[in-house]
C-alpha positions, 0 to 999 in steps of 0.5 A: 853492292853496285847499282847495275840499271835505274828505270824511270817507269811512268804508270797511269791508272783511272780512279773515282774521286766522288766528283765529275772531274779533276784538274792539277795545276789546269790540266784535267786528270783523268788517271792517277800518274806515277812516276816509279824510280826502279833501281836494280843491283849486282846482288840481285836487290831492286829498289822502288821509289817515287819522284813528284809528280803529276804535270812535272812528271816529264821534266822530272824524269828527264832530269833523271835520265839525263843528269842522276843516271849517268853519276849513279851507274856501278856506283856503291848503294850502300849508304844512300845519304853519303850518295845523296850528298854527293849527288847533291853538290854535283848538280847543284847548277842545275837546279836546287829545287824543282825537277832535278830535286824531284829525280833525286827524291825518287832515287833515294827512296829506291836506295833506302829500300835497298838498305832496307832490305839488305839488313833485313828491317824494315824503313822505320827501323833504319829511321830509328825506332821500333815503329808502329803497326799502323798510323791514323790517316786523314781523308785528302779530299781533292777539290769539287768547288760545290759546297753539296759535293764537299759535304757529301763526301766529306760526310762519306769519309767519315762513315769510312772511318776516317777521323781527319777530313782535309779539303782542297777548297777556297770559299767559305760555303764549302768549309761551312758545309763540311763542318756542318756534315762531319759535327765538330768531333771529327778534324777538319783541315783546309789546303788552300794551294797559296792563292791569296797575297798577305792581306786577303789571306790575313782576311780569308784565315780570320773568317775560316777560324769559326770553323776550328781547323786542325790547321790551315795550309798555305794560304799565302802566295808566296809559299816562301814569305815565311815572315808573312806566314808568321803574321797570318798565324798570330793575327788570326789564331789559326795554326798553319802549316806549310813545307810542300813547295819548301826546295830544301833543308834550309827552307825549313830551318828558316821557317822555324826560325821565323815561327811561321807555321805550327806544322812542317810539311816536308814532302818526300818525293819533292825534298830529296828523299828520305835522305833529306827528309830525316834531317827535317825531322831531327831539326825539328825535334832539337828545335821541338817543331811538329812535324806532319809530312805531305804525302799525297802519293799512291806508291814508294813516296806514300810508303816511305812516308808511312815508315817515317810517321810510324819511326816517330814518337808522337802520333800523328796522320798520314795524308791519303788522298780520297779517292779510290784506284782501280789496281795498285801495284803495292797492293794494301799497303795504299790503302785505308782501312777504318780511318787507318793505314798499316806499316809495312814490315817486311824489310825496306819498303817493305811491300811484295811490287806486282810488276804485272799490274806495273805492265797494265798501266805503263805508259812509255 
């Protein structure tokens, strides 16, 4: 089975967040953006996947066009981490990270769909386990800054269903309120976007510790200071997690070597796909390191990771960005339900995409 066409498609769809406005690296959001990877074969077989991201979105799918395209057209599909190897090495100079990873991400997704569907399993078959009907899934709520805001929906999530509740948020008040608005049976979980250098971070993780967080992720800037990550964890008591800014493979066995977090965080659309992806997982069940994989995507990316939550022994949370969308092209399986998502079981992704709704909201 050959690869005949891969399409970059870039959707834009309005949704509500529970507060007035939303910005992603001081850009103001006004849609959700995806950019879909849509890869078509000689057998009739079309996989979907999803490349980060958001402001990168034109870089990302220029990398794709311009670099992956040209190596991957009439190539064999079969065997999506063989290719992703190969494809690896080949554009190397071009960057190990960042907007090529990014494109790579994407396609591998759509080829691990393929393989899906040509044996007729689903992914978290492929991954290696007889998987899960559903995973629990905790409430990323995206960033207010007014600590009556955070409660509010903080509060909202948890009459929703959802027994993790994570902020985007910075300042004590606003954990305070969260807490206080959710009690302490529900799990709170703070991302922190890597805003502090080591001694304020140290001195921010000591205070939020009052607030018993499930874990707190990236407080230190940089992401890749692993040693001072490892410092942060033991000083302070907090568990920490990180890996969503990690490039590679490497980053992540650095990290485990250095003890620096308690939760590995790789992210799909960012680290290679599902490909690379899967050998996270495995170095860190031989080096018996968890594993919570970032996933705030509304498309393959968000479905991917659900097959591999779901292939895991352990039971662990999807991330599920809170807010809601207008119309998904992937319909339900985007979607929370009682503080729970459903593993899809059709084969590969495992999703029945309506390309009509792809229409509506493309934006080229």
């Amino acid at each position: 089975m050959k690869i005949t066409a891969i399409e970059p498609i870039l959707i834009r769809v309005p949704y509500r967040h529970g507060g007035p406005g939303h910005s992603i690296g001081g850009i103001s959001w006004t849609t959700m953006d995806t950019l879909l990877v849509r890869v078509a074969t000689d057998e009739g077989l079309v996989g979907w996947g999803e490349a980060f991201g958001y402001n990168a979105i034109p870089a990302t799918k220029a990398a794709l066009e311009t670099a992956v395209v040209p190596h991957c057209i009439g190539r064999e599909c079969g065997a999506p981490a063989a290719l992703a190897a190969e494809l690896q090495q080949k554009l190397h100079n071009f960057g190990r990270g960042g907007a090529m990873v990014f494109a790579l991400s994407g396609l591998d997704i759509a080829l691990w769909d393929i393989a899906g569907q040509a044996a007729g399993v689903p992914l978290h078959r492929l991954l290696g386990s007889a998987g899960k009907a559903q995973v629990p899934a905790y409430a990323s709520l995206l960033r207010y800054g007014e600590p009556a805001l955070v409660a509010r929906n903080a509060a909202e999530a948890v009459e929703r269903g959802y027994r993790h509740v994570k902020l985007h948020e910075t300042n004590e008040a606003a954990l305070k309120a969260a807490r206080s608005a959710i009690g302490d049976k529900v799990a709170l979980i703070v991302d922190t976007n890597c805003p502090w250098p080591f001694a304020e971070a140290l001195a921010m993780a000591r205070r939020f510790a009052v607030y018993d967080l499930m874990w707190l992720e990236e407080p230190l800037w940089p992401p890749e200071d692993f040693a001072g990550l490892a410092r942060i964890q033991a000083e302070s008591g907090v568990p920490l997690a990180a890996g969503e800014n990690a490039n590679a493979y490497a980053d992540f066995a650095r990290m485990i070597e250095a003890r620096a977090v308690t939760y590995l965080q790789p992210s799909v659309t960012k680290i290679g796909g599902l490909t690379e992806l899967s050998r996270i997982v495995a170095l860190a069940r031989e080096r018996k390191s968890a594993v919570i994989p970032h996933s705030p995507y509304f498309g393959p990316g968000l479905i991917a990771t659900l097959h591999v939550i779901a292939a895991l022994e352990e039971e662990i949370p999807c991330e599920r960005f809170y807010c809601d969308l207008e119309a998904s092209p992937f319909g339900d399986a985007v979607v929370a339900r009682h503080g729970f998502m459903a593993v899809p079981q059709g084969p590969g992704l495992g999703v029945e995409v309506d390309e009509a709704v792809i229409a509506r909201y493309r934006s080229d």
